[in-house]
C-alpha positions in Angstrom: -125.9 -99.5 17.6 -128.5 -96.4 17.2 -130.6 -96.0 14.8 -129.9 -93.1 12.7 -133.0 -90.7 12.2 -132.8 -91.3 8.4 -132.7 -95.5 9.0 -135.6 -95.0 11.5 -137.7 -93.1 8.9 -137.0 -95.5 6.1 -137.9 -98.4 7.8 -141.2 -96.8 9.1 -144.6 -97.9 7.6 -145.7 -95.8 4.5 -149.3 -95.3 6.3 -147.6 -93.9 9.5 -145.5 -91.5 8.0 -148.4 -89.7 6.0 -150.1 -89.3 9.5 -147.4 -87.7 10.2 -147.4 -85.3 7.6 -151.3 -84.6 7.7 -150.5 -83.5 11.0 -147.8 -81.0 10.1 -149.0 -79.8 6.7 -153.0 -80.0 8.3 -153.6 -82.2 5.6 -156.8 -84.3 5.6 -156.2 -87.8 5.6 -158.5 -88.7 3.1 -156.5 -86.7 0.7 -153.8 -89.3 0.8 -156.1 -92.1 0.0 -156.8 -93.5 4.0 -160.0 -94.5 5.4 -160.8 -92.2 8.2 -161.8 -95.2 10.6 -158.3 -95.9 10.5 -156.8 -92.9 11.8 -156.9 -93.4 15.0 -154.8 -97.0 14.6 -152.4 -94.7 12.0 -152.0 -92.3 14.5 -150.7 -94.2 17.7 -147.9 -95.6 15.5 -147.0 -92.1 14.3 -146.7 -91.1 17.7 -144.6 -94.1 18.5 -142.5 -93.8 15.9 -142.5 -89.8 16.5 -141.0 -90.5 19.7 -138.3 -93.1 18.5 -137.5 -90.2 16.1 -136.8 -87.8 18.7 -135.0 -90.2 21.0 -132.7 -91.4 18.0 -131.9 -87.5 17.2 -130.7 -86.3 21.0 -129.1 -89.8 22.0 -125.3 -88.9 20.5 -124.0 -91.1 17.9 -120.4 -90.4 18.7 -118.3 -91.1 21.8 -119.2 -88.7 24.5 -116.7 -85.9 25.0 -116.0 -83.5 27.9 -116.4 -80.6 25.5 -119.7 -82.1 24.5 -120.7 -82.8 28.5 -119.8 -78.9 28.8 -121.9 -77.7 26.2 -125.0 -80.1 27.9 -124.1 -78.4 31.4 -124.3 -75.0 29.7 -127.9 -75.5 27.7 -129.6 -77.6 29.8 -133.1 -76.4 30.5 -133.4 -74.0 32.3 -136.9 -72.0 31.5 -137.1 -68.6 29.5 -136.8 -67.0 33.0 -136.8 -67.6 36.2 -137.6 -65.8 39.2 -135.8 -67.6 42.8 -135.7 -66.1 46.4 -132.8 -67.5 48.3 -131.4 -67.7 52.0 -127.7 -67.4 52.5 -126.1 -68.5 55.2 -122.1 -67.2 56.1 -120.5 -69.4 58.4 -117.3 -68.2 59.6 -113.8 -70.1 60.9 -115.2 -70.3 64.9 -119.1 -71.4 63.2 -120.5 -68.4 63.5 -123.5 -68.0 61.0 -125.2 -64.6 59.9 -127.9 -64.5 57.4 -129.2 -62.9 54.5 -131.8 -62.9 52.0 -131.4 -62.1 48.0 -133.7 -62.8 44.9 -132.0 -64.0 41.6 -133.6 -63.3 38.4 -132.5 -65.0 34.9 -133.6 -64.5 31.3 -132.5 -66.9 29.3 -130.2 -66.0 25.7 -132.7 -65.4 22.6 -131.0 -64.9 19.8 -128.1 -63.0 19.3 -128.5 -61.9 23.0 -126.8 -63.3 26.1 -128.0 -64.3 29.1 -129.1 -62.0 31.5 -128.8 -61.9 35.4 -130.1 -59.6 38.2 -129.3 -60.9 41.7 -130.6 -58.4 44.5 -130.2 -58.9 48.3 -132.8 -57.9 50.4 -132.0 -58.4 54.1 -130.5 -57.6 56.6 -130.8 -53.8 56.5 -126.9 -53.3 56.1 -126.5 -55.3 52.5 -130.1 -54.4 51.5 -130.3 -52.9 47.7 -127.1 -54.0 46.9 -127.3 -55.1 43.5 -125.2 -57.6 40.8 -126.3 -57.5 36.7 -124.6 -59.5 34.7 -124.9 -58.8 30.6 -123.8 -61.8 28.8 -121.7 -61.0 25.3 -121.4 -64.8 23.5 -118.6 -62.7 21.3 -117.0 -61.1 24.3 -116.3 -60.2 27.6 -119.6 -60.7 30.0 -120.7 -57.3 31.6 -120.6 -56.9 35.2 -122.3 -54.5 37.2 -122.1 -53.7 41.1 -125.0 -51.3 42.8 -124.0 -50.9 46.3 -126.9 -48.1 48.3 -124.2 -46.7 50.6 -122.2 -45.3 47.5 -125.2 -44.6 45.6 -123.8 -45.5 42.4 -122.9 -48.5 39.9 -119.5 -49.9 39.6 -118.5 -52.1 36.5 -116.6 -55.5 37.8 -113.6 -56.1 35.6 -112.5 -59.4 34.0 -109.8 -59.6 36.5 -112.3 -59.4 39.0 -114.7 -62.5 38.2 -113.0 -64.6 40.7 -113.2 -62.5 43.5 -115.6 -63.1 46.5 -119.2 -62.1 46.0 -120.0 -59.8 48.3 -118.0 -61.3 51.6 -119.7 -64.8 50.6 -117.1 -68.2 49.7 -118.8 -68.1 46.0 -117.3 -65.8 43.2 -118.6 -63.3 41.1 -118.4 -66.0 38.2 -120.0 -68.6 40.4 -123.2 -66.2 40.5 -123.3 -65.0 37.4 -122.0 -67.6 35.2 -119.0 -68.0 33.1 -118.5 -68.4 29.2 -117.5 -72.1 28.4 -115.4 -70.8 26.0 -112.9 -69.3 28.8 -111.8 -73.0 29.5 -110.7 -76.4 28.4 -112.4 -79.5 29.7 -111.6 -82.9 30.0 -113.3 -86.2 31.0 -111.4 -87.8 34.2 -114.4 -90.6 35.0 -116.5 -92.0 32.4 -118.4 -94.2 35.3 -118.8 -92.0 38.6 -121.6 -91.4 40.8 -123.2 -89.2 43.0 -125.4 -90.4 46.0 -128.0 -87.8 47.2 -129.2 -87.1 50.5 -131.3 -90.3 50.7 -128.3 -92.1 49.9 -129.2 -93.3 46.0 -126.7 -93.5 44.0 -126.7 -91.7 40.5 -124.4 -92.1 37.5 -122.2 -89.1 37.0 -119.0 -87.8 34.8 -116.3 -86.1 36.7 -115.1 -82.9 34.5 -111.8 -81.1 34.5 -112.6 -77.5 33.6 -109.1 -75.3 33.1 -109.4 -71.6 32.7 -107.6 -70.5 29.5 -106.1 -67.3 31.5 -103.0 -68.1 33.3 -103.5 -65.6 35.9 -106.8 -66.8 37.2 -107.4 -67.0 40.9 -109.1 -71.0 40.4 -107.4 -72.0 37.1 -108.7 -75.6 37.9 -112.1 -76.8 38.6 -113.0 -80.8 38.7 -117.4 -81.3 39.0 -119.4 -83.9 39.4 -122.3 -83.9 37.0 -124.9 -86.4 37.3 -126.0 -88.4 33.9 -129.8 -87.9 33.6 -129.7 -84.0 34.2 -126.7 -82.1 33.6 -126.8 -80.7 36.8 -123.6 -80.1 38.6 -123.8 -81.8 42.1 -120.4 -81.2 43.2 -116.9 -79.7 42.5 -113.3 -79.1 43.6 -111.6 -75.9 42.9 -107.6 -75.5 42.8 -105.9 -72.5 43.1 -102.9 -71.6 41.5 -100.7 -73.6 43.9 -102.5 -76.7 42.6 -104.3 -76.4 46.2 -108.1 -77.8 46.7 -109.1 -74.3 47.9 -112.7 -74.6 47.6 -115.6 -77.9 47.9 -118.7 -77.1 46.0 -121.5 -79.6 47.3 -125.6 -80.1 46.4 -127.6 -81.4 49.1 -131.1 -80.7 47.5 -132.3 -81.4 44.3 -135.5 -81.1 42.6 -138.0 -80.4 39.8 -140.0 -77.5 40.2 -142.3 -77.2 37.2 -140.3 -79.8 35.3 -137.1 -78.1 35.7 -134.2 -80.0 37.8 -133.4 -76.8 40.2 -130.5 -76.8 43.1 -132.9 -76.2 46.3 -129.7 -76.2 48.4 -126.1 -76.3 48.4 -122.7 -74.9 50.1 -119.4 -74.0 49.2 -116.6 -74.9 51.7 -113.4 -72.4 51.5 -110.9 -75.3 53.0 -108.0 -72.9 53.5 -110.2 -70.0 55.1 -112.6 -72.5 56.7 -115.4 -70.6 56.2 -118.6 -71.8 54.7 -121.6 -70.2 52.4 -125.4 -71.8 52.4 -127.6 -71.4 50.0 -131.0 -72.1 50.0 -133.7 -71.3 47.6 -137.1 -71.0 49.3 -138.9 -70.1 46.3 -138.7 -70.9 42.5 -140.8 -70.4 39.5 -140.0 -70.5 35.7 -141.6 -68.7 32.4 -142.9 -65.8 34.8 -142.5 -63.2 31.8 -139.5 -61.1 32.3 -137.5 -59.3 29.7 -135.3 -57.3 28.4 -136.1 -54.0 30.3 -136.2 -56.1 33.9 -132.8 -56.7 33.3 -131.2 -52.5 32.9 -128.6 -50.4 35.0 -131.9 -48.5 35.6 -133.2 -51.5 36.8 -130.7 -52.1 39.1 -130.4 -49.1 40.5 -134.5 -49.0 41.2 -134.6 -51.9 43.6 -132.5 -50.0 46.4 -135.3 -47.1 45.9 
């Protein structure tokens, strides 16, 4: 059984808890009546029992549910920003590769304001300046912009279009720029998976049935892997309407840059098409400072300039 945060304060030492509130309030503790020479004892078991305090409030009392693992997925830590450079990699039906570069930038919702993505390729010459921004609305339909240099202009990407192939590559427009958990219906097919990572360890996981809520979507189904310690997707099926496994989502490297658990690369497999995109990220930082403005159709626009 755990510990509610109310139990663990009530059964904390009188002493400790004041330590606790001289630190918050700034409060000398000679003010509450405690020798200073004991602080320094008082204020290790603060910290202890600081720490039990936040364990007890994120470890979830109730049973865990697939809408609850979807909400984790969706506001795991991620950094204020985040500025990556990527290779991808287009593999076609007879294994023929060709390669491009793009940068992805992310500012993270504050407030009343979605998330916001800029993703901007840069090589080779024939895709460079093309441009996707993506304006997140939490009480609406996300907005999706285009920028393609040989037309010279920005064209909006309708709802209908969110499935559709990103720019000639086996991910979708919603694969890239994110989708509202709202839009589908989850439920929770293996309590006790795992994932094994390139090494080979093995790492508890949920499997996750995501449905989309609109019947005409292109990949109404989507089953992922997401491992237990990190809410980081490490793998996923996609259906298509036919009830088909269409498309095989898989991570081959993961790891913490600055603290935050980042895909360093990954693939998806179009199974009926048998083509194949790579990503890799060959840079990543977090908290670099971006806002709002970085993030405008003017902005857009400028990087093709």
């Amino acid at each position: 059984m755990t510990m509610s945060v109310v139990g663990l304060c009530s059964s904390m030492k009188l002493s400790a808890l004041l330590v606790i509130v001289s630190l918050a309030t700034q409060t000398p503790l000679d003010s509450f009546g405690i020798p200073p020479f004991t602080s320094a004892a008082l204020a290790r078991e603060a910290a202890f029992s600081c720490t039990a305090i936040a364990a007890a409030a994120l470890t979830p009392t109730a049973p865990v549910t697939a809408d609850w693992i979807a909400r984790q997925v969706d506001e795991r830590d991620t950094g204020k920003d985040s500025r990556i450079a990527m290779a991808m990699k287009l593999v076609d039906r007879q294994g023929r590769g060709r390669e491009r570069s793009l940068s992805v930038r992310a500012l993270r919702r504050h407030g009343d304001v979605g998330d916001r993505v800029l993703v901007r390729f840069t090589y080779p010459a024939d895709i460079a300046g093309t441009g996707f921004l993506v304006w997140e609305r939490p009480d609406g339909d996300d907005d999706r912009f285009l920028y393609l240099p040989a037309l010279g202009r920005v064209r909006r990407i309708s709802g209908a279009e969110r499935q559709e192939s990103f720019v000639g590559s086996d991910f979708t427009y919603e694969d890239i720029g994110g989708r509202a958990i709202e839009d589908y219906a989850y439920a929770l097919l293996e309590e006790n998976a795992t994932w094994a990572d390139a090494a080979g360890a093995k790492h508890p996981a949920w499997r996750l049935e995501s449905k989309a809520r609109d019947a005409d979507a292109t990949y109404p189904r989507v089953v992922s892997t997401i491992r237990k310690d990190n809410f980081v997707v490490v793998a996923a099926e996609v259906y298509n309407r036919r009830g088909e496994r269409a498309k095989a989502y898989t991570v081959s490297k993961l790891a913490q840059v600055q603290g935050i658990w980042t895909v360093m690369a990954s693939s998806m497999a179009n199974e009926i098409e048998r083509t194949r995109t790579e990503l890799l990220v060959t840079e990543a930082r977090y908290d670099t400072g971006l806002a709002e403005k970085d993030f405008s159709r003017r902005e857009l626009e400028n990087g093709a300039r």
